[in-house]
C-alpha positions in Angstrom: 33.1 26.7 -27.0 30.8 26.7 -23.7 27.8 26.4 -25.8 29.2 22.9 -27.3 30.1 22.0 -24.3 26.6 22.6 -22.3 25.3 20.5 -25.6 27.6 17.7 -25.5 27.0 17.4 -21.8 23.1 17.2 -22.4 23.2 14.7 -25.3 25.3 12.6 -22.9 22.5 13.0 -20.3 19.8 12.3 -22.2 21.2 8.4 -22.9 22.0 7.4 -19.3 18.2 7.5 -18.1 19.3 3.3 -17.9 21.3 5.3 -14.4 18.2 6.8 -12.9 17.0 5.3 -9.7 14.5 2.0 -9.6 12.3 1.7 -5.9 10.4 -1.8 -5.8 7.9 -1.9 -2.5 6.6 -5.6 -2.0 4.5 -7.0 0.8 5.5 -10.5 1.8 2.3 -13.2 1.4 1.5 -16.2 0.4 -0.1 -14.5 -2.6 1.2 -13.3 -5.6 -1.4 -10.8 -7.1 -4.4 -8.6 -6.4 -6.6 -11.4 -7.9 -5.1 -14.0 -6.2 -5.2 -12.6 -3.1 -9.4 -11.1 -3.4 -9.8 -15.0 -4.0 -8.9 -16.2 -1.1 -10.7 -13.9 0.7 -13.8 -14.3 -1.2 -13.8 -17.2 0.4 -14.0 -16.4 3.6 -18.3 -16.3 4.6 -19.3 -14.4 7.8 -21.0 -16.6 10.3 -19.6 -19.9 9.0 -15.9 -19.6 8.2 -13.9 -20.4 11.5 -10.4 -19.5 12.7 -9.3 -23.1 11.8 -10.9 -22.6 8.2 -8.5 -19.6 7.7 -5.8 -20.8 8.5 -6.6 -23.5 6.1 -6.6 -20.5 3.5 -3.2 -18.9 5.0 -5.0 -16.1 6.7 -3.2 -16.8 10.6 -0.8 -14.4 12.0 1.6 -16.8 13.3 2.0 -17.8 9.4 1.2 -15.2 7.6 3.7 -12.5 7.0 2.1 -8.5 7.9 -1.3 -10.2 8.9 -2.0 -7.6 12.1 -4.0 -8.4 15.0 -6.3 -6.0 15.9 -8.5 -5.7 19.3 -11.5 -4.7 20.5 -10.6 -1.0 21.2 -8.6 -1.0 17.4 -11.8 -2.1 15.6 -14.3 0.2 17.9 -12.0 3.4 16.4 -12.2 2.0 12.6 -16.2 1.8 12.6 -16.9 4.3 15.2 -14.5 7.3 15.2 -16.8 9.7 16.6 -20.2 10.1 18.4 -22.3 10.5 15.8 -22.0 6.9 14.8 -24.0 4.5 17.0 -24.2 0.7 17.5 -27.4 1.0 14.8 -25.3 2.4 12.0 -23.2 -0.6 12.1 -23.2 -4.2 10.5 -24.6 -6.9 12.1 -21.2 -9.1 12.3 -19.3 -4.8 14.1 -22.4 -5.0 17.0 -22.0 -9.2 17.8 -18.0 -8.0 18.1 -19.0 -4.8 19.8 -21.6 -7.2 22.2 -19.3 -9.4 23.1 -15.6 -7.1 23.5 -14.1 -10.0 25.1 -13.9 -12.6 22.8 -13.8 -9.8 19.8 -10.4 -10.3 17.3 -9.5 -9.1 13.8 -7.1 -9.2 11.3 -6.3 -6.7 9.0 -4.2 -7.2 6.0 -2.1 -4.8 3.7 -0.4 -5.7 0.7 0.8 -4.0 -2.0 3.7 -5.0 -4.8 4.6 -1.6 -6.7 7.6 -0.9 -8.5 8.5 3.6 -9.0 11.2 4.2 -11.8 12.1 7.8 -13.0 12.6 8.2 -16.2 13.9 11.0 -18.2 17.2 13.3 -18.6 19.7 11.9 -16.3 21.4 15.5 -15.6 17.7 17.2 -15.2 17.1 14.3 -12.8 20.1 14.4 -10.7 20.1 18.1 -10.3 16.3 18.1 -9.7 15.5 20.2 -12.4 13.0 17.9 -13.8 11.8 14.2 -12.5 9.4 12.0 -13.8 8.2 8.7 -12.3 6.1 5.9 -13.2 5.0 3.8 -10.5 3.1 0.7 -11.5 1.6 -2.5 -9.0 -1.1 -2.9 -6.9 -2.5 -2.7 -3.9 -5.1 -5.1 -1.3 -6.5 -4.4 2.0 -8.7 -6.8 3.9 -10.0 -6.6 7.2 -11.7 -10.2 9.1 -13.4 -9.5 11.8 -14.0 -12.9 14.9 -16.4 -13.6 17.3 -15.5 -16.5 19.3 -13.2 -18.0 16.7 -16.3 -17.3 13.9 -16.0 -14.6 11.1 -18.8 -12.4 11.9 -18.1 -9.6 9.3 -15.2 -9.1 6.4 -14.6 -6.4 4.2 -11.6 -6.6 1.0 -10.7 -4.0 -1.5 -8.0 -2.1 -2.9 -6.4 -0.9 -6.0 -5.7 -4.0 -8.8 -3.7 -2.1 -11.1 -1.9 1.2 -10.2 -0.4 3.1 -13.0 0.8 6.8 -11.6 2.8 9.3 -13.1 4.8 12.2 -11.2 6.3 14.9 -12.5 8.0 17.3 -10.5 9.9 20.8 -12.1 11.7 22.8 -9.8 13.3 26.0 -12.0 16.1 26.5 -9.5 17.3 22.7 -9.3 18.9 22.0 -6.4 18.8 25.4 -5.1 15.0 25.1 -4.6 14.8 21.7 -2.5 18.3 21.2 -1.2 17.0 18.3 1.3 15.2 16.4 -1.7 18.9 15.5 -2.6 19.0 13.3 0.2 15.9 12.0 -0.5 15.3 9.1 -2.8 12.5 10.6 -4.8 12.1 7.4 -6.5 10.0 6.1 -3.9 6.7 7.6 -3.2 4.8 7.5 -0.2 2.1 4.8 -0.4 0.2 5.6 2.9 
């Protein structure tokens, strides 16, 4: 009788994966995809693009939704975190910015849309016997580096299509990880 039971209760688990958790991350901007958004910025040419030409193309922090401002000291620890690197090692648009500290600005962009669903045994999944995810989306960076309200060096890149699986088995369930039941472990950690 508790061996029907135990079966009935699995079967029954293995159709509600519709129940397991869906995490959706999106960056707000005024673009919608990785393409899209390496467009625009492809457009953006050091030494002739100005500050009033990118914000023609959307790139302007008061505008622009998770467009950061970075300073002189932020960009000195991105392209010189130690000793070893000098002014020589860098790009010609990094020692203008380096040159001239005062009049030095960036802006560094991060967006990513990405979308984690676990899929799988409901029951497994609950008691964190088994989970399995799938996260799909993408992800761009940028960085747009001024001198005096002149793009002097840019750099783009990123992921265009993310596909990841997880899968995580702990034998003892819940006994194992008892904090991971608070956690949603839908929703990986993109940093």
């Amino acid at each position: 009788m508790m061996l029907a039971i135990l079966l009935l209760v699995a079967l029954l688990g293995a159709g509600c994966g519709k129940m397991l958790p869906v995490a959706k991350t999106r960056s707000e901007a005024p673009w919608p995809s990785f393409a899209a958004s390496k467009a625009v910025f492809d457009q953006v040419i050091p030494y002739q693009t100005t500050s009033e030409d990118l914000r023609g193309l959307q790139i302007d922090p008061a505008v622009t939704p998770n467009l950061q401002i970075l300073t002189y000291p932020d960009i000195v620890s991105l392209f010189m975190p130690n000793s070893s690197f000098s002014l020589k090692d860098m790009d010609r648009g990094l020692r203008d910015c380096v040159a001239d500290s005062s009049k030095c600005l960036a802006y560094q962009l991060r967006l990513e849309r990405m979308e984690a669903r676990r899929h799988g045994n409901f029951i497994l999944d609950v008691l964190s016997f088994i989970r399995k995810t799938h996260q799909t989306g993408w992800r761009f960076n940028a960085l747009v580096v001024m001198v005096d309200d002149v793009v002097v060096y840019k750099l783009c890149g990123g992921t265009p299509k993310v596909d990841e699986h997880l899968y995580r088995r702990n034998p003892l369930g819940p006994l194992q990880e008892p904090a991971e039941m608070v956690r949603d472990a839908g929703v990986i950690s993109i940093l």
